[in-house]
C-alpha positions in Angstrom: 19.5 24.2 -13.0 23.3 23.3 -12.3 24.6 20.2 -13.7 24.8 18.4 -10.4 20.9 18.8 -10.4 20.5 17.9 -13.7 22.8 14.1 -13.6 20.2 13.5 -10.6 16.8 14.4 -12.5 18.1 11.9 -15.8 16.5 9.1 -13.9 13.2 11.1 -13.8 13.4 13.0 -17.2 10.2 14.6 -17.5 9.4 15.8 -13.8 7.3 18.6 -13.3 9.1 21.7 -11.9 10.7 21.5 -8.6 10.2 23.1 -5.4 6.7 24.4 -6.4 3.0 24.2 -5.9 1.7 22.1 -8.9 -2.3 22.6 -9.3 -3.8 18.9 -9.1 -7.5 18.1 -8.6 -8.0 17.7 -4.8 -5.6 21.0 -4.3 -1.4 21.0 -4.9 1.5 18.6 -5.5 5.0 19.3 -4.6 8.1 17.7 -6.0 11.0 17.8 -4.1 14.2 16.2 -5.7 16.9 15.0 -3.1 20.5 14.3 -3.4 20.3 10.2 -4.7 17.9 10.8 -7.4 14.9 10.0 -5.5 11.7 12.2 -5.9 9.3 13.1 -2.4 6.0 14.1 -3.6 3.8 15.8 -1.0 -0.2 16.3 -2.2 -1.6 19.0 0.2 1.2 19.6 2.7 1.5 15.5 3.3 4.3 13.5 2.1 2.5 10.8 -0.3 5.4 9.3 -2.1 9.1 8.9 -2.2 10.4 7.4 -5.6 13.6 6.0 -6.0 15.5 5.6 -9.4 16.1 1.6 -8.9 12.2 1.1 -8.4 12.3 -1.8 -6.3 14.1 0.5 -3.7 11.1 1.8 -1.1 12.1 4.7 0.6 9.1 4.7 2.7 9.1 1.5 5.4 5.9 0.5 5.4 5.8 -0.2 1.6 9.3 -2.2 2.1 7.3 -4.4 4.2 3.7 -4.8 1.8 6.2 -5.6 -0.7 8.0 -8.2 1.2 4.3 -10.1 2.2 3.2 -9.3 -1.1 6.6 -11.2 -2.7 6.0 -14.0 -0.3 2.2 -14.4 -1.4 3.2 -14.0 -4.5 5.7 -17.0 -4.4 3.0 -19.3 -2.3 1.6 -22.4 -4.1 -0.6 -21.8 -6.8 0.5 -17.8 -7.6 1.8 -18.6 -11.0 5.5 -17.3 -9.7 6.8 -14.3 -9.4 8.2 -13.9 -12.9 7.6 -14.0 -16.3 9.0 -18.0 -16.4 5.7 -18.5 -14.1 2.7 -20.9 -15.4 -0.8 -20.2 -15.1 -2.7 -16.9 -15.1 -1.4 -13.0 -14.1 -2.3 -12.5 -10.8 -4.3 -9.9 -10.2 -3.8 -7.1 -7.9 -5.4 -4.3 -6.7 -4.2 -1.2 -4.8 -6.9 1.3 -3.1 -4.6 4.9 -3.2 -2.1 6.0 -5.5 0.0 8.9 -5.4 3.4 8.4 -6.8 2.3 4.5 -7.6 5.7 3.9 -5.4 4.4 0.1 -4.5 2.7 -0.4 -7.8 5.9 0.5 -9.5 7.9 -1.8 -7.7 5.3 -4.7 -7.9 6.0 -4.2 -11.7 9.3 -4.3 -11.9 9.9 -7.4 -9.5 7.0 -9.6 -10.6 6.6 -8.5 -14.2 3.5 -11.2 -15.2 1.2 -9.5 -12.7 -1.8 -7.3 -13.4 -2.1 -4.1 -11.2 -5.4 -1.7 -11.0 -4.6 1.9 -8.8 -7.8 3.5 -7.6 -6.7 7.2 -7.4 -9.4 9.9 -6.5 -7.3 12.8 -7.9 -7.7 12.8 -11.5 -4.9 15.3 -12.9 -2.5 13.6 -10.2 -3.2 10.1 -11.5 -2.2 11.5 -14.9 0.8 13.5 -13.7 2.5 10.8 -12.1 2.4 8.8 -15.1 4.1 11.0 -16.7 6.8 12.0 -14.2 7.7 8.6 -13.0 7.5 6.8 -16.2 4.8 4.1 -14.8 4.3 0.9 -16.8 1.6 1.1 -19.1 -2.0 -1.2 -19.2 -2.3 -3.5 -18.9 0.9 -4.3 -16.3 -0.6 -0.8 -14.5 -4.2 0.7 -14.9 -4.6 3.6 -13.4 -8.6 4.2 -12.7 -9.6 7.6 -11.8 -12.4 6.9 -8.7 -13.2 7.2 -5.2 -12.2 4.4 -3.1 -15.1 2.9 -1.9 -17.5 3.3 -4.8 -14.4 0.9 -6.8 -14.1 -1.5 -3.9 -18.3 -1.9 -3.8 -18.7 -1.9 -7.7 -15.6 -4.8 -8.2 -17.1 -8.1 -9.1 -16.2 -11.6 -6.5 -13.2 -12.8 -6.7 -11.3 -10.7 -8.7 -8.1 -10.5 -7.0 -5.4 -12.3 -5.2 -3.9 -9.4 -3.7 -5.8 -6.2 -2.6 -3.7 -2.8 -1.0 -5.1 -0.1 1.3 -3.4 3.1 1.2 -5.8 5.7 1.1 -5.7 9.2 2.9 -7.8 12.2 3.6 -4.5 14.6 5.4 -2.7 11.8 7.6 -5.5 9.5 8.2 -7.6 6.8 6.0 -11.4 7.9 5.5 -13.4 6.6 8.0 -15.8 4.7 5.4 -12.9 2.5 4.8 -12.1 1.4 8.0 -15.8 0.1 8.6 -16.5 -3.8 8.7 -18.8 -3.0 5.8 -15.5 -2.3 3.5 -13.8 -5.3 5.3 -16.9 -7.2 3.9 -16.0 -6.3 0.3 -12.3 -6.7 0.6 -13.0 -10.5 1.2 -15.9 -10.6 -1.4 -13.8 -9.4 -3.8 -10.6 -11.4 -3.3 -10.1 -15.0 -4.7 -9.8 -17.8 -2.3 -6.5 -17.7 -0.7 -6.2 -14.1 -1.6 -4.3 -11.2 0.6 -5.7 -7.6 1.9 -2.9 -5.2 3.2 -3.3 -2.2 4.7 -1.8 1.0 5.7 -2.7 1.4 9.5 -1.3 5.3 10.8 -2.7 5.1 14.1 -2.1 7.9 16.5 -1.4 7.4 20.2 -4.5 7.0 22.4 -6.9 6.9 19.9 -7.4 3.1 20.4 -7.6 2.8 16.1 -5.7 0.1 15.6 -7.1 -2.2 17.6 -10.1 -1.1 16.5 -9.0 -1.6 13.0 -7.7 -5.4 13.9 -11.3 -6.0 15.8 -12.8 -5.0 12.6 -10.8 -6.9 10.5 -11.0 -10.1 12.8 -14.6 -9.9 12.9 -14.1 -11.1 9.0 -11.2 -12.6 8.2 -9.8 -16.0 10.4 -6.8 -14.9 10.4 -5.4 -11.4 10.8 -2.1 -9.7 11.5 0.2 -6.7 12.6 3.4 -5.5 11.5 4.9 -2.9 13.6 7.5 -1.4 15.5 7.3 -2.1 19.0 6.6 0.9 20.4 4.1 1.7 18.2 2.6 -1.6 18.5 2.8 -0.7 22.8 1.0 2.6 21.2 3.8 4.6 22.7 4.0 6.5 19.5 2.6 7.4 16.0 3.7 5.5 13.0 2.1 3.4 10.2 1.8 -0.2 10.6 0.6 -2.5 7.9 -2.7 -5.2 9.1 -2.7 -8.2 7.4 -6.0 -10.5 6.4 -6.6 -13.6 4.8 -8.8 -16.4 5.0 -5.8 -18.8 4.9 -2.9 -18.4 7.4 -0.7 -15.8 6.4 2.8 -16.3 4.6 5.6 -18.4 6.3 9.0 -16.2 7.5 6.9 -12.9 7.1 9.0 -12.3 10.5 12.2 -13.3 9.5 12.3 -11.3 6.7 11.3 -8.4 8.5 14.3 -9.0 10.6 16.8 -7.7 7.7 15.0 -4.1 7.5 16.5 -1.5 8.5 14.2 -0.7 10.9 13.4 -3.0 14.1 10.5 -3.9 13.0 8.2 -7.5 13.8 5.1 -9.2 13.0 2.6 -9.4 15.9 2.6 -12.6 18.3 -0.6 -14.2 17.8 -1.6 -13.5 21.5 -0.8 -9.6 20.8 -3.2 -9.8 17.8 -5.9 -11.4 20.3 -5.4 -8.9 22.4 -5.9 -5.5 20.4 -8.9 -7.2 19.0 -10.6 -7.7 22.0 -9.5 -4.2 23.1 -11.1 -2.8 20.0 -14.4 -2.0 18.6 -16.0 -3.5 15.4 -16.6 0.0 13.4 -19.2 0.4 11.8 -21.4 -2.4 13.1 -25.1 -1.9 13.7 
């Protein structure tokens, strides 16, 4: 390894070896180190996470803007604050899909007092990753070792104020995830007042986010979309994140979007009407 390569793995020290397949549970890993420092990590052929020395730098977009609804939740009435000066009790959050533990990581570092669980099906990843990315330890991250869905059913009512969907079979979420069944126990499981984000990648044509919003809607009062337009228009692939919550989402969720780097907006209200109706509860009897 030259020198150059070795000043950019110091922020990572005890990566596994580049470049190469690395034997996991579910099949391979690959770490790929790039020029700033930052780490891609691709399980099966799929890029899964992309892990930045400063951790509260997302590379990927769609976990810039969880974390910006999550910091706005987080700093809502009642949350205890958003750092360790905060009264009241850790809040609790949840996070369906790990990988990397990019989100997780960042959560940690920029609201300290909170209490994170990662569901991650892969069980020589989740311990990898630790390791690698020097994670926080329990109890500021947990990492549990299951498959999505059995943890979501199992979890007892409101456990959580904040719950995260970012699970993936190749480039799309299970399909027993998407179902208004596990919309069900994403509210039964989240406090009053509590959030559920979720990582929408929603090829052109298929119709699945809109079916996703006509699931969620069919749950949660109020529900909502952050997307680039023209994947919003379904024009193109891309990952949006859906927002639900039975109180009415964060304030400024769209001006903050507006300093991304990416043009990027939260839904109208009458767009949000709209997909629903043009979607399909899944999953209904």
């Amino acid at each position: 390894m030259s020198r150059r390569d070795r000043a950019r793995r110091a922020a990572f020290e005890q990566l596994g070896p580049l470049d190469a397949l690395i034997p996991i549970s579910t099949g391979t890993a690959r770490l790929t180190l790039e020029n700033d420092g930052s780490v891609l990590l691709d399980v099966n052929g799929v890029p899964s996470s992309h892990l930045h020395p400063d951790p509260e730098h997302l590379v990927f977009e769609y976990m810039r803007w969880m974390l910006l609804v999550i910091d706005r939740h987080l700093e809502g009435p009642g949350s205890g604050g958003p750092g360790p000066a905060g009264d009241g009790p850790a809040t609790q959050l949840a996070h369906l899909g790990g990988g990397g533990c990019s989100l997780p990581r960042a959560i940690a570092s920029r609201h300290p007092r909170t209490r994170q669980i990662v569901v991650e099906i892969d069980e020589l990843l989740a311990q990898q990753v630790r390791i690698w990315f020097d994670l926080p330890r329990s109890p500021q991250l947990r990492v549990r070792t299951e498959d999505a869905l059995s943890a979501l059913s199992s979890w007892r009512e409101d456990r959580f104020d904040v719950l995260v969907r970012d699970v993936f079979a190749g480039s799309l979420t299970p399909p027993e995830l998407i179902t208004v069944q596990a919309a069900e126990h994403a509210d039964r499981v989240l406090r009053d007042g509590g959030l559920y984000l979720a990582n929408c990648a929603a090829p052109p044509g298929t119709g699945l986010m809109a079916d996703e919003v006509a699931t969620l809607s069919a749950v949660f009062p109020h529900v909502g979309v952050i997307a680039e337009p023209a994947h919003l228009s379904g024009k193109r692939r891309g990952n949006c994140v859906l927002l639900a919550s039975r109180r009415p989402l964060p304030e400024a969720i769209d001006r903050d979007l507006r300093s991304d780097a990416v043009s990027v907006r939260l839904a109208r209200t009458a767009q949000v009407d709209a997909l629903a109706r043009a979607g399909r509860v899944l999953g209904a009897d």
